[in-house]
N, C-alpha and C positions, 0 to 999 in steps of 0.2 A: 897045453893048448888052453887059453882065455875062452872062457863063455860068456858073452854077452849077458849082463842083468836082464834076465826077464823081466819086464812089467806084471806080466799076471803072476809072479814072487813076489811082489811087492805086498805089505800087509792090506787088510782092510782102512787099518788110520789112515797108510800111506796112500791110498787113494781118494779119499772120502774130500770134499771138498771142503767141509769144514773142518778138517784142521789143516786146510792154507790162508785159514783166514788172517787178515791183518792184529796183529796183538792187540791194537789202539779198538779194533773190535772187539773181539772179544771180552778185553776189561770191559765193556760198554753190557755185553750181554753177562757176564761174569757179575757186575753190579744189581742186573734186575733181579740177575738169581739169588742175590745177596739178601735182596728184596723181599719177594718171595718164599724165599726158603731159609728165614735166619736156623741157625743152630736152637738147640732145646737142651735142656739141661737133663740129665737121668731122673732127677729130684724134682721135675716139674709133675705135680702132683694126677694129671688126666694127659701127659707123653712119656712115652719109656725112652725117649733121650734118642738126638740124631743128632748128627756134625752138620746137614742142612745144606745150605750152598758149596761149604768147603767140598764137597762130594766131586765139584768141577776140578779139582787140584790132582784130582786120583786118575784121571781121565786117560791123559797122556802126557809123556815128560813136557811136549812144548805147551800143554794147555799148565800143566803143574810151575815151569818157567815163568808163564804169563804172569798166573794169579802172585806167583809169592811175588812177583817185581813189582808186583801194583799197589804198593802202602794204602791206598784209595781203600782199597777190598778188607782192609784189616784193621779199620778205625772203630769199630763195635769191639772194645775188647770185656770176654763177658769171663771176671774170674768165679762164677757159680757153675761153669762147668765145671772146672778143678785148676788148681791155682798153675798147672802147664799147661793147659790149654788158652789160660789168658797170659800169661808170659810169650807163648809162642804170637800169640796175634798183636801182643806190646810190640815185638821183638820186630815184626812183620810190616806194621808199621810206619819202623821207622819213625820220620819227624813228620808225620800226618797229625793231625788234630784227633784227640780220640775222646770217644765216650765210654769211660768205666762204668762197667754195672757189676756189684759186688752181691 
């Protein structure tokens, strides 16, 4: 016998109304946080180092689909966090226009 998908088994994500948001949003809000909250290096001498906006990628798979599809979000590529962390955001990208800081 089939049981009908409950809705209230649905997860917290799956209900929440922001993540049905439009992609084309999100990259929009995805950018201020980019803004806001760039990445810091472990080595930056008065911060013990944080990933920063990247933190939105870890969220959920469609928020994490979003960010990586949006070359826009990965044009800071900063290889003083370590040389895979700026390879990954090279990589990320794409043919965006990018500003290296070494």
């Amino acid at each position: 016998m089939d049981v009908p998908f409950a809705p209230s088994a649905l997860s917290a994500h799956a209900r929440s109304p922001v993540f049905h948001l439009p992609a084309e949003l999100l990259v929009r809000v995805f950018a201020y946080a980019r803004l806001l909250d760039p990445p810091v290096s472990s080595h930056h001498p008065f911060h013990r180092g944080s990933i920063g906006w990247v933190k939105v990628s870890h969220v959920s798979r469609g928020w994490r689909h979003v960010a990586l599809g949006a070359a826009e979000l990965w044009e800071d590529v900063d290889f003083t966090m370590n040389e895979e962390w700026g390879q990954a955001f090279l990589a990320r990208a794409q043919k965006a226009p990018v500003v290296l800081k070494f």
